[in-house]
DSSP file (Angstrom, degrees, kcal/mol; ACC not computed):
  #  RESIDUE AA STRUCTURE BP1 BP2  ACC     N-H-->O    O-->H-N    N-H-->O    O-->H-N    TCO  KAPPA ALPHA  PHI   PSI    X-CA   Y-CA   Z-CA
    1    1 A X              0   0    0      0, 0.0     2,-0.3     0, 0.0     0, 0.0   0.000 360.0 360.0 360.0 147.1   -5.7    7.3   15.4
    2    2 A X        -     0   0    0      5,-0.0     2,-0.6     2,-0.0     3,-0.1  -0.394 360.0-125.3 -93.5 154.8   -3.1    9.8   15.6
    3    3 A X        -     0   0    0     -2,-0.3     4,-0.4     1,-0.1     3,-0.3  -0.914  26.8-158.7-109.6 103.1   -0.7    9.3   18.7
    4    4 A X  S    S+     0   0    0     -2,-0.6    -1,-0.1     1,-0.2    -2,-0.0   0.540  86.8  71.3 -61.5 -19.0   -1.1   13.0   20.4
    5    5 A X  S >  S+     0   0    0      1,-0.2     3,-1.2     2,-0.1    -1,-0.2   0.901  91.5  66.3 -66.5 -62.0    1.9   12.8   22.2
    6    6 A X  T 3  S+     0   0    0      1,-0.3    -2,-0.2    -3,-0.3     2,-0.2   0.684  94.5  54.0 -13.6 -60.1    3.5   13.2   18.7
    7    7 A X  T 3  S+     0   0    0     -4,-0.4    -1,-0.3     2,-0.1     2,-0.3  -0.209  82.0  96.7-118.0  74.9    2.5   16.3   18.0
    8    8 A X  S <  S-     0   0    0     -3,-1.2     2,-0.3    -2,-0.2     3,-0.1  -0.821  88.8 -96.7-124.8 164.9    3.7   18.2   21.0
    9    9 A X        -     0   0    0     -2,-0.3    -2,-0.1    45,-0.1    -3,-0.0  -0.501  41.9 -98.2 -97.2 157.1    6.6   19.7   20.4
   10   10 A X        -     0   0    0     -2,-0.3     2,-0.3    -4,-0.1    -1,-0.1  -0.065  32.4-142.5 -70.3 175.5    9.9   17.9   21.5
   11   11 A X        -     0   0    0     -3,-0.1     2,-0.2    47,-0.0    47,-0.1  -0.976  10.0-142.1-139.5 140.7   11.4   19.1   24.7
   12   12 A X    >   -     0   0    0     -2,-0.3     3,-0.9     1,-0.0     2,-0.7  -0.545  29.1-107.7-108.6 171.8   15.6   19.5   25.2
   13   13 A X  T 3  S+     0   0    0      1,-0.2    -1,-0.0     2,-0.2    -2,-0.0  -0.240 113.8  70.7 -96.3  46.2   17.5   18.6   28.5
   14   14 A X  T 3  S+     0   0    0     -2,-0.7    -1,-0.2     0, 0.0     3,-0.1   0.483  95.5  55.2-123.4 -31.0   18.0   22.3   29.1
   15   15 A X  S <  S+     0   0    0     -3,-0.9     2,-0.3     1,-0.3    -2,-0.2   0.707 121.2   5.8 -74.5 -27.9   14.5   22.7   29.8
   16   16 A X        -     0   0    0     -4,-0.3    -1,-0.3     1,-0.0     3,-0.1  -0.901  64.0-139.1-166.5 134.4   13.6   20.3   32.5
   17   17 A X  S    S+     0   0    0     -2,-0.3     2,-0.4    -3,-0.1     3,-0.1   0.749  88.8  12.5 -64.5 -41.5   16.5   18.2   34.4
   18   18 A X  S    S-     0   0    0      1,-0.1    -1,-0.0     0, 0.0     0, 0.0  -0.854  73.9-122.3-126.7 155.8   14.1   14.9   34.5
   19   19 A X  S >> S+     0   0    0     -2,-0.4     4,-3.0     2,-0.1     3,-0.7   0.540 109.7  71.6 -63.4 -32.5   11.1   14.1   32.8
   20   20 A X  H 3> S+     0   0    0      1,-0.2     4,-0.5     2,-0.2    -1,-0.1   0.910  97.4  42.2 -63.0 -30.6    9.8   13.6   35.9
   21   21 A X  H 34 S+     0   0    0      2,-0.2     4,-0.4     1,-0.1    -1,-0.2   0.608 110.0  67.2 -69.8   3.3    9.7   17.4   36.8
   22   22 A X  H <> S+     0   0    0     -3,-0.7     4,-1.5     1,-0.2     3,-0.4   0.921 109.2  36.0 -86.4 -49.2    8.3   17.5   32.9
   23   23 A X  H  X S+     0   0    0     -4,-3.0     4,-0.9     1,-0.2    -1,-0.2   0.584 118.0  49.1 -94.5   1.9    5.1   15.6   34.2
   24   24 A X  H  < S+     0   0    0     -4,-0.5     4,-0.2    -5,-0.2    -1,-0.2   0.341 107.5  51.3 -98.5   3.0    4.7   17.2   37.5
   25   25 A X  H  > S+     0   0    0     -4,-0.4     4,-1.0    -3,-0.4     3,-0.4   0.862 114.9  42.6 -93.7 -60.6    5.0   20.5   36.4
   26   26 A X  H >X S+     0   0    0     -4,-1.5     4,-1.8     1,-0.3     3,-0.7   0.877 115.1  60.3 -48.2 -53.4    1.9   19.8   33.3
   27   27 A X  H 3X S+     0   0    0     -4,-0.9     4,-1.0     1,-0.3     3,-0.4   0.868 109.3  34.5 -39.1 -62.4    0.1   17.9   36.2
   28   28 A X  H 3> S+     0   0    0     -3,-0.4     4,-1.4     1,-0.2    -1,-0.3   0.838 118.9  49.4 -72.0 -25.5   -0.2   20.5   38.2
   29   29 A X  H <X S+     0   0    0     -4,-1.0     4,-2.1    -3,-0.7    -2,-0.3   0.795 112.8  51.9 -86.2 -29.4   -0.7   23.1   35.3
   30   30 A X  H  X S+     0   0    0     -4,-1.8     4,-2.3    -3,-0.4    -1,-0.2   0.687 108.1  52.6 -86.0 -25.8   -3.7   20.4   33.8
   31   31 A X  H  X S+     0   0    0     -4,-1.0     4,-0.5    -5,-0.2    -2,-0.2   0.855 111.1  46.5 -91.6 -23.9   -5.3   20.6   37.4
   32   32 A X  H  <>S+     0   0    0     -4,-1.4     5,-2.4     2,-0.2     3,-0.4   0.918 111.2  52.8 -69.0 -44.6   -5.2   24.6   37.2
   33   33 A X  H ><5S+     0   0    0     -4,-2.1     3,-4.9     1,-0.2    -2,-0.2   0.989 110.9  43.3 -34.4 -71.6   -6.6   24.2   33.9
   34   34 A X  H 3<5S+     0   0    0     -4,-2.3    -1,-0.2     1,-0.3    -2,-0.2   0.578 107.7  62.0 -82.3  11.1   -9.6   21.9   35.0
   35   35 A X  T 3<5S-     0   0    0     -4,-0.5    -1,-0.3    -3,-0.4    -2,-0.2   0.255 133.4 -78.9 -86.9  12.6  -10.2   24.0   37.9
   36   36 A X  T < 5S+     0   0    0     -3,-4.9    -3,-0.2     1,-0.3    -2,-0.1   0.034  78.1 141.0 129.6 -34.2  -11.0   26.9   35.8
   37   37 A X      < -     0   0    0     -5,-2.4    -1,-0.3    -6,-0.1     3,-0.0  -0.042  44.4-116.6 -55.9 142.7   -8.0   28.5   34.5
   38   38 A X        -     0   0    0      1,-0.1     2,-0.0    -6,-0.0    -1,-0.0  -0.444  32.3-101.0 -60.3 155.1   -7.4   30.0   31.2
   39   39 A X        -     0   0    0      4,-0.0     2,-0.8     1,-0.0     3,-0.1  -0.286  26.5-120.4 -47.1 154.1   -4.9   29.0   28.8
   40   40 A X  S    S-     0   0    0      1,-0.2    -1,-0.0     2,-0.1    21,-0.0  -0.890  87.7 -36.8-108.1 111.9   -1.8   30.9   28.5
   41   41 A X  S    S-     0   0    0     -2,-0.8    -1,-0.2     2,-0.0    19,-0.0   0.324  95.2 -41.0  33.4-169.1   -2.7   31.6   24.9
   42   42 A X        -     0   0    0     -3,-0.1     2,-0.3     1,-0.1    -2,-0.1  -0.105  51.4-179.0 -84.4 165.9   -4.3   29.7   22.3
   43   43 A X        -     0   0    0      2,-0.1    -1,-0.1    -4,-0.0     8,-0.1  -0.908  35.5-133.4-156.9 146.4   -3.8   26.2   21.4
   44   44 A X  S    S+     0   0    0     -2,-0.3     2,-0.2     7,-0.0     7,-0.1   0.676  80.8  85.4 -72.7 -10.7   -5.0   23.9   19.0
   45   45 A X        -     0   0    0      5,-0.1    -2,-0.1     1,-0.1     3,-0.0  -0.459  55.9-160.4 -74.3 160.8   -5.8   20.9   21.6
   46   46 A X        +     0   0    0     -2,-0.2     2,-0.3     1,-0.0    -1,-0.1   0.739  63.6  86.6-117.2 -19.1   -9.0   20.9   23.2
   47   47 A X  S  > S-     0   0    0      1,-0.1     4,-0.9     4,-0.0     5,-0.2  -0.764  75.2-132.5-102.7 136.3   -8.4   18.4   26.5
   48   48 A X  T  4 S+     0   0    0     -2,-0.3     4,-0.3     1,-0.2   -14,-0.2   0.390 105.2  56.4 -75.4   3.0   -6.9   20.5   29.6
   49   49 A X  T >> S+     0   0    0      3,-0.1     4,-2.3     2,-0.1     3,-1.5   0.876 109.6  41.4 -84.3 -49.0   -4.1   17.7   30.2
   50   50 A X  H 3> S+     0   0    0      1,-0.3     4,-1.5     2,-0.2    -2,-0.2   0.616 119.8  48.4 -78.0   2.5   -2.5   17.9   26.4
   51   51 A X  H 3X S+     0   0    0     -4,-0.9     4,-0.9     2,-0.2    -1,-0.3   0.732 111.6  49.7 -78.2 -23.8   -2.9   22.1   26.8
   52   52 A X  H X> S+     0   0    0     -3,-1.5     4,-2.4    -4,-0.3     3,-1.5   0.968 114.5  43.9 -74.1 -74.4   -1.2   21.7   30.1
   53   53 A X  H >X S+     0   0    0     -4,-2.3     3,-2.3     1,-0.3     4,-1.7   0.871 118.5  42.0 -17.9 -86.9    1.6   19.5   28.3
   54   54 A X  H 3X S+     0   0    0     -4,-1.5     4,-0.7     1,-0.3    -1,-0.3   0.463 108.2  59.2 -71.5  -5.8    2.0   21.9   25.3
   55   55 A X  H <<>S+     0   0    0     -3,-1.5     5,-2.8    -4,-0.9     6,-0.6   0.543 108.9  42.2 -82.0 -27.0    1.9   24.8   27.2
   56   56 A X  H X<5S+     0   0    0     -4,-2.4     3,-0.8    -3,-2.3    -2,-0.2   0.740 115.7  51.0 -91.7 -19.4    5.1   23.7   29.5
   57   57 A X  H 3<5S+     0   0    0     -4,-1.7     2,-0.4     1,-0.3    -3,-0.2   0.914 110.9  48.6 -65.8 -52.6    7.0   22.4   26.3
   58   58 A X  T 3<5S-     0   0    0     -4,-0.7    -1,-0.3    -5,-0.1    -2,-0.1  -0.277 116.8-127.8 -47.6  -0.3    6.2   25.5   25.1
   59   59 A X  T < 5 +     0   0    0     -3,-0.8    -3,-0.2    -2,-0.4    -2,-0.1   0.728  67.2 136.1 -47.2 109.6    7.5   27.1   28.3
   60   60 A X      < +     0   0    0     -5,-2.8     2,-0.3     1,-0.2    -4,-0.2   0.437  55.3  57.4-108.9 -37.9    4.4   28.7   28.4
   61   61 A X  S    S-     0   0    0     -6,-0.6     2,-0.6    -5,-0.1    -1,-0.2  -0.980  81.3-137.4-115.8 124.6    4.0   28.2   31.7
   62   62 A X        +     0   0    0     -2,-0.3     2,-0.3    -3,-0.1    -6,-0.0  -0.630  25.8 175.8-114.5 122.8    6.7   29.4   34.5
   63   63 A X        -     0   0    0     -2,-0.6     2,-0.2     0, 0.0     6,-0.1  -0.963  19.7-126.7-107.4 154.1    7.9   27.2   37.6
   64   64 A X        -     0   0    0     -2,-0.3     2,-0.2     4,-0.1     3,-0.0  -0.632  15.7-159.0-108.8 171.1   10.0   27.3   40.1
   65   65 A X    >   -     0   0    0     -2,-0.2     3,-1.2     4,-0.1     4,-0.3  -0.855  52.3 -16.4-117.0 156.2   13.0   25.0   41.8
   66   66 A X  G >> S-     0   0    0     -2,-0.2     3,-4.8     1,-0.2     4,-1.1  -0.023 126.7  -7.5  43.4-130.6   14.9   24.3   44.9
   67   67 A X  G 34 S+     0   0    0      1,-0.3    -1,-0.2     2,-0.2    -3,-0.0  -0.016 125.2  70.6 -94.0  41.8   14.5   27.2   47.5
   68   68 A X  G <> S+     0   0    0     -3,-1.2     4,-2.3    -2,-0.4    -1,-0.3   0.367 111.5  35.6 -78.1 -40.9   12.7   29.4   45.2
   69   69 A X  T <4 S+     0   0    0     -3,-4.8     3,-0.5    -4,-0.3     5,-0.3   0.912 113.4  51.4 -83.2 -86.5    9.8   26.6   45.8
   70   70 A X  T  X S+     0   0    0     -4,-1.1     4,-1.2     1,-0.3    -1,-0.1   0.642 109.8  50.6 -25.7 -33.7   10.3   25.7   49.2
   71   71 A X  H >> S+     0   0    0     -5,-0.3     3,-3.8     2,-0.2     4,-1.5   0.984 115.0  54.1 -75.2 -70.8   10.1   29.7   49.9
   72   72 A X  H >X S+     0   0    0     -4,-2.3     3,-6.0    -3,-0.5     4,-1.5   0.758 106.2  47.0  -1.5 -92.5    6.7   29.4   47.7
   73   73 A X  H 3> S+     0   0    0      1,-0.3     4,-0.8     2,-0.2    -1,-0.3   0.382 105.4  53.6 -55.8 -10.9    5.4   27.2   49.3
   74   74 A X  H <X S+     0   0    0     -3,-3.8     4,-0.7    -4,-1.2    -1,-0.3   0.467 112.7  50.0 -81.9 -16.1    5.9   28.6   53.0
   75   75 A X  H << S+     0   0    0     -3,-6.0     4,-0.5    -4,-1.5    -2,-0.2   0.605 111.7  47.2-109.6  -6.2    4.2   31.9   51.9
   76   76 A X  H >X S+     0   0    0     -4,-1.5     3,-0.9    -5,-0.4     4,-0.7   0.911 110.6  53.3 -83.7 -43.1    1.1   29.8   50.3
   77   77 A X  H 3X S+     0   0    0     -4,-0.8     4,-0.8     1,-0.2    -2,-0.2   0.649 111.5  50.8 -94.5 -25.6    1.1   27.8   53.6
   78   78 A X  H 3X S+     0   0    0     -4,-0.7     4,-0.7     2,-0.1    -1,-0.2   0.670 103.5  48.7 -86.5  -2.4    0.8   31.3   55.3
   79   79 A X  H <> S+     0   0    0     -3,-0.9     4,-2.6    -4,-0.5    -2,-0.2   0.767 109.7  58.1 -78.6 -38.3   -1.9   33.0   53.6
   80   80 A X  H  X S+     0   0    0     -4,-0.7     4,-1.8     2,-0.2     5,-0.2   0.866 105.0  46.0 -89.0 -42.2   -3.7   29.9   54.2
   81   81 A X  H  X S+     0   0    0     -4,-0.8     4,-3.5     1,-0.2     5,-0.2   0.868 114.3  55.9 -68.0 -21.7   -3.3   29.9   58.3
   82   82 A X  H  X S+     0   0    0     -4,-0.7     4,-3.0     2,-0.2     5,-0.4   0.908 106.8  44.3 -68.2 -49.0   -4.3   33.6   58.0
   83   83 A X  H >X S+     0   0    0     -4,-2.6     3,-1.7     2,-0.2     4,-1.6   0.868 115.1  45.4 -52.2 -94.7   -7.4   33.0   56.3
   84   84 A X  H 3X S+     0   0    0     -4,-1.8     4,-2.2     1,-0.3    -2,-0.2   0.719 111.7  57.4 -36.9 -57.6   -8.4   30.0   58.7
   85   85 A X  H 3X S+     0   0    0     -4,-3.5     4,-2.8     1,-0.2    -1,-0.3   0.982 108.9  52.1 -38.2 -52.2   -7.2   32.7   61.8
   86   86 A X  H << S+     0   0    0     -4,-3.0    -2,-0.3    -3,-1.7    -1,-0.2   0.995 106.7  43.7 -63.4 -45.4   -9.8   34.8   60.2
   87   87 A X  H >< S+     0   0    0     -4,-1.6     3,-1.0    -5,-0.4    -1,-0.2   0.935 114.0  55.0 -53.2 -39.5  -12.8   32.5   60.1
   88   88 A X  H 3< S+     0   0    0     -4,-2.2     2,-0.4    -5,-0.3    -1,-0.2   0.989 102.1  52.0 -64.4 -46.5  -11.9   31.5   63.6
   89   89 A X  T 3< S+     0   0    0     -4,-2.8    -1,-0.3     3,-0.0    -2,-0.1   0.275  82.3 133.8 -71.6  22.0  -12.0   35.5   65.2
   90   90 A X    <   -     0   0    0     -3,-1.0    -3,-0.0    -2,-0.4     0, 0.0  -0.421  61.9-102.5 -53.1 147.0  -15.7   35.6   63.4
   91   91 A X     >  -     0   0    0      1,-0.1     4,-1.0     4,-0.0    -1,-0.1   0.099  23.5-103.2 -50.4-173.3  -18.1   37.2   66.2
   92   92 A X  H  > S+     0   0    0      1,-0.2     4,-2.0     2,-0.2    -1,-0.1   0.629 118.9  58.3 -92.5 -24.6  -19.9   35.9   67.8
   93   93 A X  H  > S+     0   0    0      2,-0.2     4,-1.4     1,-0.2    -1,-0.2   0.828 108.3  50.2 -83.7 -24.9  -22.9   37.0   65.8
   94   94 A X  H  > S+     0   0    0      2,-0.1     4,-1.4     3,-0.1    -2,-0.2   0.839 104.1  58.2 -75.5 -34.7  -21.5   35.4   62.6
   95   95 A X  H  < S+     0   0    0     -4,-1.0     3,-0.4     2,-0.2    -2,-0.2   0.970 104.8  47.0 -38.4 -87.0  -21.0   32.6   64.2
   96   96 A X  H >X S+     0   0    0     -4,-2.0     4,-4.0     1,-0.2     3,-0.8   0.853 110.8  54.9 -13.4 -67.0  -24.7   32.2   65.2
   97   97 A X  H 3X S+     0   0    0     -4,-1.4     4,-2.6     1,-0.3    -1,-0.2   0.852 104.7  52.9 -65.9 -23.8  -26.0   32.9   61.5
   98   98 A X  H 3X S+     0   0    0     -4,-1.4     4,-0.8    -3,-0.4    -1,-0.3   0.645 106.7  46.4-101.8  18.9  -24.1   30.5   60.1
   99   99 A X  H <> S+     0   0    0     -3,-0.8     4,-1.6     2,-0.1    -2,-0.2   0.589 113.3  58.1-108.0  -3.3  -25.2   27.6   62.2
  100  100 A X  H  X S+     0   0    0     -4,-4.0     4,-0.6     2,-0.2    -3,-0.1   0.850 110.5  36.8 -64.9 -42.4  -28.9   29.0   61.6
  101  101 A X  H  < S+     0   0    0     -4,-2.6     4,-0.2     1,-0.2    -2,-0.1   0.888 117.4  53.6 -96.6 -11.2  -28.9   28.8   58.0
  102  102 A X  H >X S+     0   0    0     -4,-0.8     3,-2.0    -5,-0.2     4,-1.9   0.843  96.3  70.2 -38.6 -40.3  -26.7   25.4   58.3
  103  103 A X  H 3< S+     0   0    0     -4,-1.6    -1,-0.2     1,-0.3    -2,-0.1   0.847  93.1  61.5 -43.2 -44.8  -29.7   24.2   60.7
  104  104 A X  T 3< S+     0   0    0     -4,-0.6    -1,-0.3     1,-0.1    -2,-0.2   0.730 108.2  34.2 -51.6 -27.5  -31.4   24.2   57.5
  105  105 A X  T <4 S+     0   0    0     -3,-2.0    -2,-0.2     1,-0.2     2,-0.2   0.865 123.4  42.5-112.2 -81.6  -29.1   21.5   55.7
  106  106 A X     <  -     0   0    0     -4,-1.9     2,-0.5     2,-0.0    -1,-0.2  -0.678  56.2-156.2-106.4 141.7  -28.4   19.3   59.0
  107  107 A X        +     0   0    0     -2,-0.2    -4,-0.1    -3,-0.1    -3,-0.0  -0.986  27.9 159.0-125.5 113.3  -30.4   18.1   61.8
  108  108 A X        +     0   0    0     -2,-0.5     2,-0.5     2,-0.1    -1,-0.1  -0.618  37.7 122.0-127.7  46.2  -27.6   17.5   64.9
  109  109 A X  S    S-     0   0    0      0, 0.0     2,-0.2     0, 0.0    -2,-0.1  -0.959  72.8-102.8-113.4-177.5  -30.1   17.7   67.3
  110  110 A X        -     0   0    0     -2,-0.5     2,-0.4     1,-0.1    -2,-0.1  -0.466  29.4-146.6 -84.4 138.7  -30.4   14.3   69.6
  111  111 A X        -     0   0    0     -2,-0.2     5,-0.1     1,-0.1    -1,-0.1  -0.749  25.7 -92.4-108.6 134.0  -33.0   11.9   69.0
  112  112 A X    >   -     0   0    0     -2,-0.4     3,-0.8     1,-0.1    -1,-0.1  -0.061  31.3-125.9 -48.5 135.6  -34.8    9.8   71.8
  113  113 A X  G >  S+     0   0    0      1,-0.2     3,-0.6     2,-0.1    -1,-0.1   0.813  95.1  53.1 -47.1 -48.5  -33.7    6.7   72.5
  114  114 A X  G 3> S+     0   0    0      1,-0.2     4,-0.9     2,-0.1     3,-0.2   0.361  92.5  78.7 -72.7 -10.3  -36.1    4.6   72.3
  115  115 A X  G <4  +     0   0    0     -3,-0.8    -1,-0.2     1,-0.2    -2,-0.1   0.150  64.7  76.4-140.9  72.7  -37.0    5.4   69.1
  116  116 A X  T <4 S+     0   0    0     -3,-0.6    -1,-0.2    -5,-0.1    -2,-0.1   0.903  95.6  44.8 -83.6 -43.3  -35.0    4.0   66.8
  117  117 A X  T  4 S+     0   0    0     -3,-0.2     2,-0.2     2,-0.0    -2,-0.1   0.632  85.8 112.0 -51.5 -54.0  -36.2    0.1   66.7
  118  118 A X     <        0   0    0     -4,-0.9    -4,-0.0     1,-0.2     0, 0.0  -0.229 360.0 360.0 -79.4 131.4  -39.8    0.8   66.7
  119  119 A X              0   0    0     -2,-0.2    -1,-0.2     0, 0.0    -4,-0.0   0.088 360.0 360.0-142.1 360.0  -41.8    0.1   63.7
């Protein structure tokens, strides 16, 4: 069996400080992958970790560092509260419809006591 690892192409210390941002950058780029994403152009592996992999070696794939991230990640973390502020301010009428066709799926209403036991 060929050892895949092998033919990715080698990676210099110019590129990535650690190998540990080397696998947490593909990790996250392999989870975008198997959540849907396209490749960023073609490659000859077919499993979304070693495209994730050769696609950062490759730098294929762009990330960021220090307060480049941090900054990211505060404007992801605000889109997110906005969204969730928006679900909340629904009317009152949206509200309604979606515990109607939920009603369909779950049945929360309360059941008599007595008749849990009896058989």
């Amino acid at each position: 069996m060929v050892d895949m690892l092998s033919l990715l192409p080698e990676y210099t210390t110019e590129q990535f400080d650690s190998r540990h941002r080397l696998v947490l950058v593909a990790a996250q780029r392999a989870k975008h992958l198997l959540q849907g994403s396209r490749p960023n152009g073609s490659s000859r592996f077919t499993k979304e970790t070693t495209i994730a992999l050769d696609e950062v070696l490759r730098a294929k794939t762009k990330y960021l560092v220090g307060k480049e991230a941090r900054e990211a990640m505060k404007e992801a973390k605000r889109g997110k509260e906005g969204e969730t502020e928006r679900i909340a301010m629904m009317s009152g009428d949206d509200a309604r419809e979606i515990k109607k066709e939920l009603s369909n799926y779950v049945d929360d209403t309360a059941k008599p006591a007595g008749t849990e036991g009896e058989e």
